[in-house]
N, C-alpha and C positions, 0 to 999 in steps of 0.2 A: 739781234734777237736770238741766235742760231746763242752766240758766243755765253746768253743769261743763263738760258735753256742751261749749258755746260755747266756752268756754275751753282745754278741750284741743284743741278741734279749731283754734284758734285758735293755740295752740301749738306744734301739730304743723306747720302752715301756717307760720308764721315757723321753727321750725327746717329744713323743704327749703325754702323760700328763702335760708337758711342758706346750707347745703350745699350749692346750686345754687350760688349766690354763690362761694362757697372755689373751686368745681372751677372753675370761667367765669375765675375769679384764676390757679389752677393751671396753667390751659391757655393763658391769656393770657401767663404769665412766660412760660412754656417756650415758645412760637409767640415770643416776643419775644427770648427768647434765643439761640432758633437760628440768628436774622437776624443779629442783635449778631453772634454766633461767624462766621457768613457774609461779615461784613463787614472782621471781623478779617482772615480769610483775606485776601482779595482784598486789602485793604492791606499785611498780610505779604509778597505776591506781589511786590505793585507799590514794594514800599519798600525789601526786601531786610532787614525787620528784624523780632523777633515784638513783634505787637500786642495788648493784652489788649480781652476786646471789653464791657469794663467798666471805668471804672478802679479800681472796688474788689477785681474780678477775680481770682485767686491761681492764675491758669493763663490758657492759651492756645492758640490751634490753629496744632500742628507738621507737620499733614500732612491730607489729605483722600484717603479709602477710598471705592473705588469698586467694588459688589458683582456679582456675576454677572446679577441683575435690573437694573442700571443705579442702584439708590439710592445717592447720596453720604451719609458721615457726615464730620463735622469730627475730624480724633482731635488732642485736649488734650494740653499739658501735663501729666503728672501722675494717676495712678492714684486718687489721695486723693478721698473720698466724695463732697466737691463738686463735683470736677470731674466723675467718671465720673455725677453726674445729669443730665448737659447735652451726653452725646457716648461715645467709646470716649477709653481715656487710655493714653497713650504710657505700657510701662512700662520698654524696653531698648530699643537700638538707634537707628539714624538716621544723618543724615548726618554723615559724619566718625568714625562707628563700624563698629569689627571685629565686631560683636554683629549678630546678629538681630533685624529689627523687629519687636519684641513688644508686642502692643496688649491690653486687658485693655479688658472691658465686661459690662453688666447683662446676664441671659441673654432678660429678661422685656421690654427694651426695644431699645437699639442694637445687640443682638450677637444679639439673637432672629432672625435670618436665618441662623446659623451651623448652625440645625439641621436647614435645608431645603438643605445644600453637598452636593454630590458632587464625589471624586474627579474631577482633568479639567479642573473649570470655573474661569474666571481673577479675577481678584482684582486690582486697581491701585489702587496706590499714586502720589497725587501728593507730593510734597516741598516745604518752603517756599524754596528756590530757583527752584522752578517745570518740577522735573526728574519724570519719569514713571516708576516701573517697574513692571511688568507680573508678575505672580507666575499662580500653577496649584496650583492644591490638588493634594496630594499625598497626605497623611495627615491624619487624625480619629483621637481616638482621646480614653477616659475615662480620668484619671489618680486616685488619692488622694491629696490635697495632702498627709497626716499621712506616707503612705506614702513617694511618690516625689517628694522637694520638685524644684520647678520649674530645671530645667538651660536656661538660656539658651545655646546655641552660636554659638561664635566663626563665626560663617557670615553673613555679609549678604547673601547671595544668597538666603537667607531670612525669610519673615513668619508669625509664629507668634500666632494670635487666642485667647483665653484666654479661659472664662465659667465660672457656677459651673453644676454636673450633680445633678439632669435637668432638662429645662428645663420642666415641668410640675411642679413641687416646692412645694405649698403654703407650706412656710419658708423663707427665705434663709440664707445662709451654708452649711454643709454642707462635708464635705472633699475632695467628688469635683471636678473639673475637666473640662470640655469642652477640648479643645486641636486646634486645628486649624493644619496645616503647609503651607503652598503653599510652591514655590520658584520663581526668576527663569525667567521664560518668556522666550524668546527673541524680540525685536522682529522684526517685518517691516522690510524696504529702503525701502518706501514713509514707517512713523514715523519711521525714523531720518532720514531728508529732511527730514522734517516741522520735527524738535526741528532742526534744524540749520539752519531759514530762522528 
């Protein structure tokens, strides 16, 4: 009895070091890949060209979001499952488009800020030219993805953040949407000097 005892407890012991192991692995990739996407960026800036921040990569950071708390997130190439674990992912719009910059992210991870927004509060957008624009929440609002499928408007003077609803929802996926609307905030005298030295 004495000898089982040993044994399970012995086994129990090597599975959470286990699982301590995985999450210490987990938390290391993602702390390492945020640098990686970081470093993309800053070369994308400096080079005028997009950089992947791996070369196995299948995406890349087209723009960096800046929240009313001051947190940056890198926003990806690309809405696809891999990319949106590493970031928010570009799903319409951008430079050189009539479309609205429409970003799409996890509700539980990068886009878990969208539910503490108020009407008001600013939201900026850097660009991989290295251009700024400045947006204002405007609208929040719960959509049914089955219901009302997602209308992108020809409008660039707006950014439209996308997550799934509610954001305390034990399962993923679900057909409600968080959608949240800022439009272009009108620069101060003072930025526009700024961008112009």
């Amino acid at each position: 009895m004495v000898r089982l005892e040993r044994r399970l407890l012995a086994f129990s012991l090597a599975a959470l070091l286990g699982l301590a192991g995985w999450a210490s692995w987990l938390d290391g990739k993602a702390w390492l890949a945020q640098h990686l996407i970081a470093h993309a960026w800053q070369t994308t800036l400096a080079q005028g060209a997009p950089q992947r921040p791996w070369p196995w990569a299948d995406t890349w950071p087209v723009a960096r979001l800046t929240t009313p708390a001051g947190e940056t997130f890198y926003v990806l190439e690309s809405t696809s499952g891999e990319a949106l674990a590493f970031g928010p992912g570009r799903l319409a719009g951008g430079i050189g488009s009539d479309q609205a910059l429409t970003l799409a992210g996890h509700r539980d991870t990068h886009f878990a800020f969208l539910e503490t927004l108020d009407a008001g509060q600013p939201l900026t957008v850097q660009l991989a030219n290295g251009s700024q624009k400045h947006f204002q929440i405007s609208r929040q609002q719960v959509i049914n993805s089955q219901q009302h499928p997602l209308h992108i408007p020809r409008d660039d003077q707006q950014l439209i953040l996308i997550t799934c609803y509610p954001f305390d929802a034990l399962t993923p996926g679900g057909p409600l949407r968080y959608v949240v609307t800022a439009t272009s905030a009108p620069t101060s005298n003072t930025e526009n000097n700024q961008t112009e030295r």
